[in-house]
N, C-alpha and C positions, 0 to 999 in steps of 0.2 A: 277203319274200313274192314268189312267183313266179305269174303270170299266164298264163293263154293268150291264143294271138294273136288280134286282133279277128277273123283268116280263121276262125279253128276255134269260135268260140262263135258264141249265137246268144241273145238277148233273146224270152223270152216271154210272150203273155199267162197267163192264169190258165187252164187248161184246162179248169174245172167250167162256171164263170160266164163267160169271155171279159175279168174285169176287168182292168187296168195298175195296177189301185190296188193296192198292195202295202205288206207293213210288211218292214223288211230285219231278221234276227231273228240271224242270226252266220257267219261266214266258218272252212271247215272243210277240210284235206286231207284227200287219198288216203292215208289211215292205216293200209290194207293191205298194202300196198305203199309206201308211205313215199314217194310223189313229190312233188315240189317245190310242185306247181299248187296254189293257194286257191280255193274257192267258196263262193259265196253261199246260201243258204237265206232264203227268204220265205215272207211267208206273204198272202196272199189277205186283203183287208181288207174286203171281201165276202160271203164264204162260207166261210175258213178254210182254207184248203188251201192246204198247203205244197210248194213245191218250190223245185229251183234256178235262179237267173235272175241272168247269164248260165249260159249248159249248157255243152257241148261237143256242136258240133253231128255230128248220125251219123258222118259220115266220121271226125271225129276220136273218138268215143267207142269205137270198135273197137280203139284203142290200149291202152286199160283192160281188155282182157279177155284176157290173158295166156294160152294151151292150159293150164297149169298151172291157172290159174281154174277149172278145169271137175273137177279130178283129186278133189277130196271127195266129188263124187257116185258113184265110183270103191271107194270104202273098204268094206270086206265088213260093216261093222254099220252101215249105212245102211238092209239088210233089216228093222231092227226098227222103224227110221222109217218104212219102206215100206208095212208090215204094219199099221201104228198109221192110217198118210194109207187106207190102203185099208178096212178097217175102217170107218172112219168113211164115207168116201166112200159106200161100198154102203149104210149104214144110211140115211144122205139118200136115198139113190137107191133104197131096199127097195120104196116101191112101182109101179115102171118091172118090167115084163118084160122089156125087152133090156136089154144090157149095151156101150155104146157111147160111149167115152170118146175128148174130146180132150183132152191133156196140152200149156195154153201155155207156152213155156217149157221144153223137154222138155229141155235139156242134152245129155246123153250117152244119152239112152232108156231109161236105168235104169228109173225110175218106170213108166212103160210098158208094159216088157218084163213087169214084175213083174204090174201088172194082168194082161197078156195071161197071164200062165199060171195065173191065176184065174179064165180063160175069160172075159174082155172085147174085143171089137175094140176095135183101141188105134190112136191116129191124135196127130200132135203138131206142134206148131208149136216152129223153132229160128231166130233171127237170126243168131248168133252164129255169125263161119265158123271163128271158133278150135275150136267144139267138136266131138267127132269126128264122123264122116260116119257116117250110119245108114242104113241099106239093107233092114233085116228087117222096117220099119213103115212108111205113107207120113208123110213129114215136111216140111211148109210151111217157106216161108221168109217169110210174111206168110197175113193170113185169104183178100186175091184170090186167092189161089195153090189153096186149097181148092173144089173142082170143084163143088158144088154149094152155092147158098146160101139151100135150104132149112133146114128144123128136122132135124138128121140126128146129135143126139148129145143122150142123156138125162145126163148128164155132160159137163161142163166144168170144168177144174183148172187153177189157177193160184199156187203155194206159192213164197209170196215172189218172187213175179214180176212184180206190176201196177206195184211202185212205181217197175223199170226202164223201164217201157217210154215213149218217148219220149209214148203220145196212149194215155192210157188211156179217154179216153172213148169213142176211135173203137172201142177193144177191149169196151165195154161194148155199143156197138151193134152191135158184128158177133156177141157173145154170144146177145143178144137177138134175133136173127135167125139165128143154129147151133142151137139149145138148144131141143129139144123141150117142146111146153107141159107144164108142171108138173114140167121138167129140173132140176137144181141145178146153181148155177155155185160151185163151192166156190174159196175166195180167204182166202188168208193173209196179212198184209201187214203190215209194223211200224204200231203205236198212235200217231198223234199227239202224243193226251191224257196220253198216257205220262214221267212227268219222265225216263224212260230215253232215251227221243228229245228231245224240247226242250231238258228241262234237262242231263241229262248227254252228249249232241250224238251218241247212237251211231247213227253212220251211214255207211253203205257208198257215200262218195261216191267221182268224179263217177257210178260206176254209177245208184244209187240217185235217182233225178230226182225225184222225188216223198213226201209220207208222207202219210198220208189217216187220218182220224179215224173212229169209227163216222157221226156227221153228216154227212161229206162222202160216205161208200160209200153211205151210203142216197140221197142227193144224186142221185148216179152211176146208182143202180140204180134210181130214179123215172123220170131221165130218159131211160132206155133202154125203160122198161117192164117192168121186172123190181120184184122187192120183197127186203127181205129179213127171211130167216124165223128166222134164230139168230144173235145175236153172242156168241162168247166168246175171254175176252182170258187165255189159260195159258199152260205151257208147253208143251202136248199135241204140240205138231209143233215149233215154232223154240222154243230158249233166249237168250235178250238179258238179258247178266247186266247188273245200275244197278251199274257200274264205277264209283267214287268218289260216291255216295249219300250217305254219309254227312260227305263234304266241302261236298258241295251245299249240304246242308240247312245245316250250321254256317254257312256262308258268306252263308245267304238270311236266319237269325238276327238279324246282324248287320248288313245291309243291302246285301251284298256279294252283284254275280251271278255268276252262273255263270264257272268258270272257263274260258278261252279254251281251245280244243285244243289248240296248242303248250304248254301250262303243266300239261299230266294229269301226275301223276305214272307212271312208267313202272312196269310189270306184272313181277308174277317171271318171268317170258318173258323178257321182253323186257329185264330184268336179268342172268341166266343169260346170254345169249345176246352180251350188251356187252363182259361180264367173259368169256367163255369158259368159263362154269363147267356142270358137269354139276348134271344135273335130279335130284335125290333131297333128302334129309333135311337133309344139310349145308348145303345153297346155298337151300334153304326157313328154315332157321334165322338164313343171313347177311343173308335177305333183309327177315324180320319185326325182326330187331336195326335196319337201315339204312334200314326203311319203317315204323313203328311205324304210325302213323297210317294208310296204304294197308293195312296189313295188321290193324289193326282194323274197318277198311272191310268185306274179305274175308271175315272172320269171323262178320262177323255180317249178309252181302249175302242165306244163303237168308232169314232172317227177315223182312228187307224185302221179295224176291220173292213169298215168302208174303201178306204184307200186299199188295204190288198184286196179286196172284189175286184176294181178298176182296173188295177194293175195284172193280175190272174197269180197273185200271189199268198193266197188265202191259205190257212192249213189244211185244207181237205181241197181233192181233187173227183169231180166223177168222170167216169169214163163212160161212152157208147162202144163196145168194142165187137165188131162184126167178125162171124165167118165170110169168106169170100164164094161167090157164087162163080164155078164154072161157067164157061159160054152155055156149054148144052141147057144146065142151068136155069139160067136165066129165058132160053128160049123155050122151055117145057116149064116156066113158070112155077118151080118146086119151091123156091120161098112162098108165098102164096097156100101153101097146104097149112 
């Protein structure tokens, strides 16, 4: 097990509540990239919210986001993901007259861009200096950096974004103070409650710092002054396949938890790819012979995602989360501009 050095991490409170009371829940690598480094996951014995503690602190978390990291947002059938986030987006926002979007998180400006040529002013916030330089929209490097900090966008997006960002609460109050009365602040963000995260550990660490439950987002969005007005947990925008589900459950059966990360069985990917072998029928067939089990798994994983849609226990949650309109408000009709 490899470590990082005391210089680059950093110990933190619970970012909802402020507690140090914590429960330590399991130790997880960079499995996207296969680095050496172990982190921690806890959870909040408070208020429930989980993140990593120790992190890597910002200076060294920019090592985790490789220019390559950025290149999916890139891929020409993203447009149908785009069209799907926007769709919904406008229907939250149907009754705003303007059309004034900030995109947190914006990557590469794809998302954006796409808005803007649906006739939105598009406006976006990026950290990240790996990802490419944008120049056709204006783009923050933090919220101080945005010039006015009025109510100045009936729209605010954030798609699988909140659970990177190092202070999501500070992100919920600078929302709350962007976000025109009766705005929506649309937020997708991996489920908690989910045995996709808990129990079968899928997670984009050290990026991913955080994972928030419906209880904790409402937590978040009370204490900002916002509310929120729809949870649903599908596949509508992200997919998070329960990868080994049905190991899980055998294992919880019998009294046995969760298997550690190092111990998942390896994917037909990531079989192919050991062996050298090419991606079709043949190397699919060597692979359900050599993985019986993993590949009974596979087989029958849409049925169990199915079952968490029904249930609202899906790995991905979205949110509709509203500013709250004053009385005067509402009787001067300023949602409506």
């Amino acid at each position: 097990m490899v470590t990082l050095a005391n210089a680059d991490v950093e110990i933190v409170p619970c970012n909802l509540c402020g507690s140090q009371d914590f429960e330590r829940l399991f130790e997880i690598a960079d499995q996207r990239y296969e680095r050496p480094e172990v982190f921690e996951m806890v959870r909040c014995k408070s208020c429930g919210l989980g993140f990593l503690s120790p992190r890597p602190k910002a200076s060294a978390l920019e090592r985790y986001y490789p220019p390559a990291y950025f290149d999916v947002f890139k891929a020409p059938n993203y447009d149908v993901a785009y069209l799907r986030r926007a769709k919904f987006l406008e229907r939250a926002c149907s009754a705003s007259k303007t059309r004034r979007l900030l995109d947190i998180g914006c990557a590469n400006g794809a998302f954006p861009r796409f808005m803007r040529d649906r006739g939105w002013t598009v406006e976006g916030i990026e950290v990240a200096a790996t990802a490419d330089s944008i120049t056709d929209f204006p783009v923050y490097r933090s919220v101080a950096e945005i010039p006015s900090s009025s109510a100045r966008y009936n729209a605010i997006s954030a798609w699988s974004v909140l659970e990177y960002m190092p202070d999501p609460g500070a992100a919920f109050r600078a929302v709350s103070d962007l976000l025109s009365p009766g705005g929506a602040f649309i937020v997708v963000t991996p489920n908690f409650d989910s045995v996709t995260n808990l129990g079968l550990r899928r997670y984009d660490v050290p990026r991913q710092l955080y994972c928030f439950s419906p209880r904790t987002i409402q937590a978040y969005a009370a204490k900002a002054g916002l509310s929120v007005d729809t949870i649903n947990t599908d596949t509508q925008f992200f997919a998070k396949a329960p990868n080994n589900w049905l190991r899980y459950y055998l294992r919880r059966a019998i009294g046995l938890g969760p298997l550690p990360w190092d111990q998942h069985p390896e994917g037909r990917l990531k079989y192919a790819r050991r062996r050298n072998l090419p991606l079709g029928l043949r190397t699919n067939v060597r692979y359900a012979i050599t993985h019986p089990r993993t590949s009974l798994d596979r087989a029958l994983e849409p049925l169990f995602q199915r079952y968490q849609e029904w249930t609202g226990t899906y790995g991905f949650a979205t949110y509709v989360i509203r500013k709250k309109l004053s009385v005067s408000d509402a009787q001067h009709g300023i949602a409506q501009k």
